[in-house]
N, C-alpha and C positions, 0 to 999 in steps of 0.2 A: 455494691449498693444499688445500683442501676437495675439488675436483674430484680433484686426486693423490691424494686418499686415496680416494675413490669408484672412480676410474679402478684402480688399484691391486689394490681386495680386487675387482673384476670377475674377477680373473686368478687369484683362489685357490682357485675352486671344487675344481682335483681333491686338495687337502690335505684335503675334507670325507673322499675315501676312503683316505687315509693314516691320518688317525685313529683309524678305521675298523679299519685294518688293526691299529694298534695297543691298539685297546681287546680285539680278537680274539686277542690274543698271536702275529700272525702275524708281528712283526720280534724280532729279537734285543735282551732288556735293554730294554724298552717305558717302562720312566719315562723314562729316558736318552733313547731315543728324542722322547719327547712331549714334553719340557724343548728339545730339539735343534730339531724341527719348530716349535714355539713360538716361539721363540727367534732363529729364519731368520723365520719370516711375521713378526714385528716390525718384526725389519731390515728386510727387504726395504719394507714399509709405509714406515718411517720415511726409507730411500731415496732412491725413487720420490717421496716425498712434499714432501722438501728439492729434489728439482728441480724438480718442477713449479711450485714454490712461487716458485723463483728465476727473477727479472727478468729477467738476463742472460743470453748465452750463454755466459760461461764458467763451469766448474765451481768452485767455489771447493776451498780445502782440504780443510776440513769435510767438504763432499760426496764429494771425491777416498778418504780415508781411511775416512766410512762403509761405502762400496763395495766397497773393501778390505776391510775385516772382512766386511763380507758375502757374500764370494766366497770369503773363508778358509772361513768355517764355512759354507756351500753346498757345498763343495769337500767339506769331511770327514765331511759327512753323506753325502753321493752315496759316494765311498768308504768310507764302514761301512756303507752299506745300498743297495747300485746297484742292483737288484732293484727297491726300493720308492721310490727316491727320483732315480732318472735325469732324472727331468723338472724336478728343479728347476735343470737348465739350460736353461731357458724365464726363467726370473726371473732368473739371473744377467744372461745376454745381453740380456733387457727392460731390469735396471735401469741396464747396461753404456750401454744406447742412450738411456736417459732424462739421463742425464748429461753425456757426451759430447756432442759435435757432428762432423759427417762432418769430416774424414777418422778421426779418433780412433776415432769411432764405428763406423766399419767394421772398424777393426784390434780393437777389442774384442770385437764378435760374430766375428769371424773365428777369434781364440785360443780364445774360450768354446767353440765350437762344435768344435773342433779337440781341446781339451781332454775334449771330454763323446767322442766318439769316441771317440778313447784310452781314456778309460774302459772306454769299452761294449768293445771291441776286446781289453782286457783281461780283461774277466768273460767275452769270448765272446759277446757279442750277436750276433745274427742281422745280417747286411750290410745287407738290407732294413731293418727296424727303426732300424738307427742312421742308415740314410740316411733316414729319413723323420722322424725327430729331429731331425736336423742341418736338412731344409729347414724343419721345424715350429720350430725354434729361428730362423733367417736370417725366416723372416717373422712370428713374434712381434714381432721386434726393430724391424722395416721399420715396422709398424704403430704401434709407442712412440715413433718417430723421427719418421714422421710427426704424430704425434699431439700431440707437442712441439714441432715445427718449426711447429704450425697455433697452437698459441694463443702461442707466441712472436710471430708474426706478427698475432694480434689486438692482443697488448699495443703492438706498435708503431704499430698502427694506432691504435690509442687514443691513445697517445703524441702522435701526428702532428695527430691531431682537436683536441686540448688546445694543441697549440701551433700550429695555424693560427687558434685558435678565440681566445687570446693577440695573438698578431699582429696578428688583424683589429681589435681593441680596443686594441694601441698604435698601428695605423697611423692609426685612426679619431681618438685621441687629436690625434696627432702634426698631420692635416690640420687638425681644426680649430683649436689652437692657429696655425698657418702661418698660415690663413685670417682669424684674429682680427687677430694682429700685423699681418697687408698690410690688412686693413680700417680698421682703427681707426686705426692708425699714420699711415694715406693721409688719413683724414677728418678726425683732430684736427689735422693739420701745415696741414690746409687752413683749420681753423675758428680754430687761431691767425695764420694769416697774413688772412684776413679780417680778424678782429677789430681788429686793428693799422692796418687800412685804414681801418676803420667807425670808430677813436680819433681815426685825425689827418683823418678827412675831419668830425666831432663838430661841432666850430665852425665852420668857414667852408662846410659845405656839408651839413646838416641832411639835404636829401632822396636826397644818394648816400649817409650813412651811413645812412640806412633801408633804401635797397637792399640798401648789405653785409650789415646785419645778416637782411633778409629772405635773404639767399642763404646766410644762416652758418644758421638755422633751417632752409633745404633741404637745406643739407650733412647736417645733423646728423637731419633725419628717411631721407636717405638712408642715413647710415650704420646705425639699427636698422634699416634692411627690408635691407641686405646683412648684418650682422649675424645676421638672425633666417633669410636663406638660407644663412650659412654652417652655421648649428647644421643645418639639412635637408640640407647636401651638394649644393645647385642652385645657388650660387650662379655665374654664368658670366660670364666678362670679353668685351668683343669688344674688338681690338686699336684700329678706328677712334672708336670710343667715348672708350676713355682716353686716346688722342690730343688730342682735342679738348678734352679735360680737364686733358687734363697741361698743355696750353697757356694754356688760362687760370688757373691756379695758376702758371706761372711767369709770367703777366705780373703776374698783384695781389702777387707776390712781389719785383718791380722785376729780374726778369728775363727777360732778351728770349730765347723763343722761336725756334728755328729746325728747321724739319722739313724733314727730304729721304725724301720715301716710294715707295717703287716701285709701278706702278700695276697690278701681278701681282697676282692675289688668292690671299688668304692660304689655307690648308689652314685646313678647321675646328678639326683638333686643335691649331693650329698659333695660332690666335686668339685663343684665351683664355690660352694660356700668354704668351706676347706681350704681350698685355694687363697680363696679374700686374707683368710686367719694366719696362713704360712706367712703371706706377703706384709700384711699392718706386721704380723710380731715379728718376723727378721730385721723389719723398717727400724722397728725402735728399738730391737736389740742394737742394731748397729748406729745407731744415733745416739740414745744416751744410755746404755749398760756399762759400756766401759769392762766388757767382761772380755775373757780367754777363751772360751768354751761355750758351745751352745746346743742343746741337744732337741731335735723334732724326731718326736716317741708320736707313731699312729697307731693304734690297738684296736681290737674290736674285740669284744667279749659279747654281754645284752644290749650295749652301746657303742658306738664310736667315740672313742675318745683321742683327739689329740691333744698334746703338749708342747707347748714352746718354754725350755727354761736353759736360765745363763747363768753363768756363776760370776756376774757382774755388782754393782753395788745398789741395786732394785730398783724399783720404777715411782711412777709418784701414784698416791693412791688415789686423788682424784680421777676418775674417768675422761679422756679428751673421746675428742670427736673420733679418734680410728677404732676407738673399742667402745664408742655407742653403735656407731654403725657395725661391729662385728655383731653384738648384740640384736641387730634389728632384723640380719641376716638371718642370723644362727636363730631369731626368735620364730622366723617364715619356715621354717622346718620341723620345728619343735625341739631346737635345742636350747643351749643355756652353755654362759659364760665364764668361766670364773678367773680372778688372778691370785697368786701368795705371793706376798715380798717379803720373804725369807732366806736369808744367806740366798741373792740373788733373787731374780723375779722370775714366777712360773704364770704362764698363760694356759687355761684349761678349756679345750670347747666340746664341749661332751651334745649328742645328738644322737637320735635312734635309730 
């Protein structure tokens, strides 16, 4: 708003020699006069000043009806005193353009200008003179329109700055929440199916539950160093990795294992996201399937497709959070998710 009023009285300097004119008794009824002049540079200030000020591009009512009265009493000062006050259709058509937006805005300088002509045409002005009023009015106007159209366009840039600047801080949020849940959800489903192993091997066989338990202590220092990479954003999966993982968490799980993998190698991008899908769908095979049997099929045909399916009593079909986040994954590559819960649950992640 400050800048419209800065911007604004730049454009009043030639009212310093109207006053001028009136303190000289050079117009007719000079109080009247000076209250009129006054009374216009207000308006016009107060104007100019409501738009600049306003966010949007359209004019509200307010604005619409200052305008109006300001164009009334511009109008009847130019007609009681066209001699001395012709010019102040430079400010009507300024504050016409500050208002408005094209097309509006050109229908307004076009009337205004058309209007002051008439005028001049009435009093007998010189042809020249009002033609060089009228283009001194059309590029007043050009300049307020640009001048509005420029920091209209900063404000949205700010706008934009704020909201990618937003974004970048819920997306940030959003990963590493995804990245906790598949971490932690993967290592604690592992460290209670250990622990279960390391219970009932207790009595009769001492030194493999020293093993379990020393492998539930590796689970569990792996899990804070992917942890402490997911907070850094490095954290990276490779697909043959979790494979070989996911396998022996379904066999300490008293589930048999079965892999059908193609011997193509994987796209890098295409590795880790892969990865993510081995690791959520072992998780919840081995949490709540309740199955025997689990078979990871990778293929490549037009697509990559893999498969995680068990011959357990299926999944629930609302989505939780490990298979929105497979989804958001798989969606940054161009792939796509799918599940069947039929005789057992199948998890699909196809990608190109």
């Amino acid at each position: 708003m400050f800048r419209g009023v800065i911007f604004a009285s730049l454009w009043l300097t030639p009212v310093i020699g109207t006053y001028r004119e009136i303190l000289r008794g050079e117009m007719a009824h000079p109080w009247w006069a000076a209250i009129g002049v006054t009374a216009f540079v207000v308006a016009y200030l107060g104007v100019v000043t409501l738009a600049f000020g306003r966010p949007g591009n359209n004019p509200s009512r307010t604005d619409q009806l200052a305008l109006v009265g300001l164009s009334v009493l511009g109008l009847a000062l130019i007609l009681s005193y066209p001699s001395h006050l012709i010019y102040f259709g430079y400010f009507l058509g300024a504050a016409g353009a500050a208002i408005y937006r094209p097309p509006k805005a050109f229908y307004w300088i076009v009337g205004m200008v058309t209007a002051i002509v008439l005028i001049g045409l009435w009093q007998r002005e010189e042809v020249g003179e009002l033609f060089q009023t009228a283009f001194s009015m059309m590029l007043a106007a050009a300049v307020v329109m640009l001048m509005r159209q420029a920091i209209h366009l900063i404000r949205q840039l700010r706008t934009t700055q704020q909201e990618l600047a937003r974004s970048a801080v819920e997306q940030e949020r959003l990963r590493f929440a995804r990245d906790l849940h598949d971490l932690l959800g993967h290592s604690l489903s592992l460290i209670v199916v250990k622990a279960e192993v390391a219970r009932r091997l207790a009595e009769r066989d001492p030194a493999a539950a020293a093993r379990e338990a020393a492998e539930i202590e590796t689970i569990g220092r792996q899990a804070l160093t992917e942890v402490r990479q997911a907070v850094t954003g490095y954290r990276m999966l490779r697909f043959a990795d979790e494979l070989v993982k996911a396998k022996g968490a379904l066999t300490d799980a008293g589930i048999e294992p079965v892999t059908r993998v193609t011997d193509a190698p994987l796209p890098s991008e295409l590795d880790d996201v892969l990865g993510w899908v081995v690791r959520e769908a072992t998780t919840n095979v081995i949490r709540h399937s309740g199955a025997k049997s689990c078979v990871i099929a990778l293929t490549r045909d037009k697509k990559w497709v893999l498969e995680v399916r068990d011959d357990g009593r299926g999944g629930s079909t609302a989505p939780g959070n490990g298979l929105l986040g497979l989804r958001e994954r798989l969606a940054a590559v161009d792939g796509t998710l799918e599940t069947v819960n039929d005789h057992g649950y199948t998890l699909r992640a196809t990608a190109s």
